[in-house]
N, C-alpha and C positions, 0 to 999 in steps of 0.2 A: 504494500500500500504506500503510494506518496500520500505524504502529510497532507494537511489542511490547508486552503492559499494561506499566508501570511501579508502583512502588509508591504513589504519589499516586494511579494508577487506581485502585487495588485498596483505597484508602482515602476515592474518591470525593471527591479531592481537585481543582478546576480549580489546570491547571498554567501556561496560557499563552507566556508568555516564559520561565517558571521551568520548572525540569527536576526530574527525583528520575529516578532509574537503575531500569532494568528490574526487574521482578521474576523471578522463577523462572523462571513459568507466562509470561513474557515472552518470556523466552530461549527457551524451548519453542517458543513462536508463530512467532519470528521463525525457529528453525532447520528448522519443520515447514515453511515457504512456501519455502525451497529446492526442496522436490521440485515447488510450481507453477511456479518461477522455470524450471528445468529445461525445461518441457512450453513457457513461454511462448517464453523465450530474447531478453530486449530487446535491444538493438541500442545502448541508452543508459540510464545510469542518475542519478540527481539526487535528493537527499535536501534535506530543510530543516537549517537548521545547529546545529538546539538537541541537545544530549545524547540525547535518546531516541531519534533519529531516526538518529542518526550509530551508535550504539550497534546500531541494529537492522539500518544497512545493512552495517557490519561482519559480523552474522551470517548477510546472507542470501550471503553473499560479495561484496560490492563495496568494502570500505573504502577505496578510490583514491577511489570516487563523488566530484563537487563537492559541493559544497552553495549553497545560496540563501537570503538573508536573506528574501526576498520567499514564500518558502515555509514560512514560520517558522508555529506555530497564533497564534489571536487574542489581542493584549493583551486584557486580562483585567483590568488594572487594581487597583484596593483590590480582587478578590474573589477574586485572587492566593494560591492556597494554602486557599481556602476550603472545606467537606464542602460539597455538593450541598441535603444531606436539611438543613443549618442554615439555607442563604440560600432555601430554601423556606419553611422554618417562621419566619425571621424577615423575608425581603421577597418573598412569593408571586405579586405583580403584578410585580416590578419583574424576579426572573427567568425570570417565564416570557415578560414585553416582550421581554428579553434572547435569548433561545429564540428567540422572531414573528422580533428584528430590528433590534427598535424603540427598544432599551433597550443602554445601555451604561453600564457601571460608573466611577465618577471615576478617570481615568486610564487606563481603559480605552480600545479603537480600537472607532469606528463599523462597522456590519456594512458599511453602505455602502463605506470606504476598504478594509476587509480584505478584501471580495471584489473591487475592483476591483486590489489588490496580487498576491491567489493567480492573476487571471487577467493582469494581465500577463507574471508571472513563467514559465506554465505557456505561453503562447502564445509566448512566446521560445524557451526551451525547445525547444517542438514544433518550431518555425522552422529552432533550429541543429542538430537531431539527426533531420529528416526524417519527427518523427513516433511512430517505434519508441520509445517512452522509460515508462519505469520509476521514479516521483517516488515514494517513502518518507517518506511527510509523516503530517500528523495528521488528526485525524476533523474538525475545523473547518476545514481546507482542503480536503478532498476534501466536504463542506457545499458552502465558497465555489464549488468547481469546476462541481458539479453546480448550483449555481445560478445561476452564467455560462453553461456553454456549453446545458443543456437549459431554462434560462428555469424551473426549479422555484423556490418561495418556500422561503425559508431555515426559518419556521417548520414544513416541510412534513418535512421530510428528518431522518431518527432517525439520531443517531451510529452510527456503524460501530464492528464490534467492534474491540480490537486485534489486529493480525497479521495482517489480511486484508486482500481485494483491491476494487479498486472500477476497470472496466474501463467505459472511453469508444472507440469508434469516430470516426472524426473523416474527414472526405470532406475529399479535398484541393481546395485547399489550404489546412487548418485554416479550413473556411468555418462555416456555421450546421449544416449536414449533419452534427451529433454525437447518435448513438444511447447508449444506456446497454446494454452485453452483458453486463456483471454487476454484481451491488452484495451486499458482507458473504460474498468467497466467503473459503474460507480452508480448511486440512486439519488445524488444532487445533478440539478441541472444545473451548469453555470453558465454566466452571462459569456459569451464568447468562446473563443478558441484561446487556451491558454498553449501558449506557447514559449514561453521565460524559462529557463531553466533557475533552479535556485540559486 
C-alpha cells in the first residue's frame, strides 16, 4: 500500500527522506482501505519508518506494525522539497534521466542501490512472515518492487496513486514465479491523476 496523499503530495512536492503529514483527502484514503484490509486480512504487517507511512499505518489499524529503514522512499537529495512542474521547467533532461533511472540528484541514492535496498528488505520480510504480508511504503518502492521481482524498467512504471494497493503473487519459495494481480487499486476516488512521486 502507498500511504495517504500528504501535503507535499498535494503541492507536488518530492519528499524522499523528508516527510510533511497527511492531508485531509489522506486520512480519507488511508481510512477508506480498511474496508480492503478487511476483505484481504494479512497475516503481517511492515511499514517504512518515515512519518507518512507510520501515520497511514496507524489509520489502517496496525500502529504496533514495525517499521524498516530499508523500506524508507528514495533519497532525493538537493531536489528534497522541490515542485515537480519547477525541476521540469528548469532541468527537463536531467528529471526525466531521473524518471528512465539514469539520473540522480547530488546527494541523492542511485536507482540502482535503492532498488536493490526495497528488495532486500521486502524478501526478508517475505522470509520471516511466510509471505502473507502487508508493506505500507511509498510509490518509489512499490516502482523498486515491481522492478525487482517482474524485471519491468523503472522508467516504465507510473507512480501509484496515494492510498492504494499494489498486489504481487509470489510462488514459493519467494522464487522468480511473481505475477502482478493488481496495481493502483484502492476505494477512495481522488481528485485527479496523481502523478508526484514522494
Amino acid at each position: 500500500m502507498r500511504h495517504g496523499e500528504t501535503i507535499w503530495n498535494a503541492e507536488q512536492r518530492l519528499q524522499g527522506h523528508d516527510n510533511a503529514p497527511l492531508s485531509a483527502r489522506g486520512r480519507e484514503q488511508a481510512l477508506a482501505f480498511r474496508h480492503l484490509l478487511h476483505e484481504l486480512r494479512p497475516k503481517a504487517v511492515v511499514s517504512s519508518d518515515l512519518g507518512r507511512c507510520r501515520e497511514t499505518v496507524g489509520l489502517i489499524g496496525f500502529p504496533e506494525a514495525p517499521s524498516d529503514t530499508r523500506l524508507r522512499e528514495l533519497n532525493m537529495g538537493e531536489w528534497t522539497g522541490r515542485r515537480k512542474p519547477d525541476l521540469i521547467a528548469e532541468h527537463p533532461r536531467e528529471y526525466w534521466a531521473w524518471r528512465a533511472g539514469t539520473y540522480y540528484p547530488a546527494g541523492g541514492e542511485s536507482w540502482q542501490d535503492f532498488r536493490a535496498r526495497v528488495e532486500e528488505g521486502l524478501r526478508d520480510w517475505l522470509a520471516r512472515t511466510g509471505g502473507d504480508l502487508l508493506a505500507v511504503v511509498h510509490s518509489g518502492v512499490i516502482r523498486a518492487a515491481l522492478s525487482a521481482f517482474l524485471d519491468l524498467p523503472q522508467g516504465r512504471i507510473v507512480p501509484v496513486t496515494p492510498g492504494t494497493a499494489t498486489m504481487l503473487q509470489f510462488g514459493a519459495p519467494f522464487d522468480d514465479d511473481v505475477k502482478l494481480e493488481g496495481y493502483n487499486l484502492g476505494l477512495f476516488a481522488p481528485q485527479g491523476a496523481e502523478t508526484v512521486p514522494d
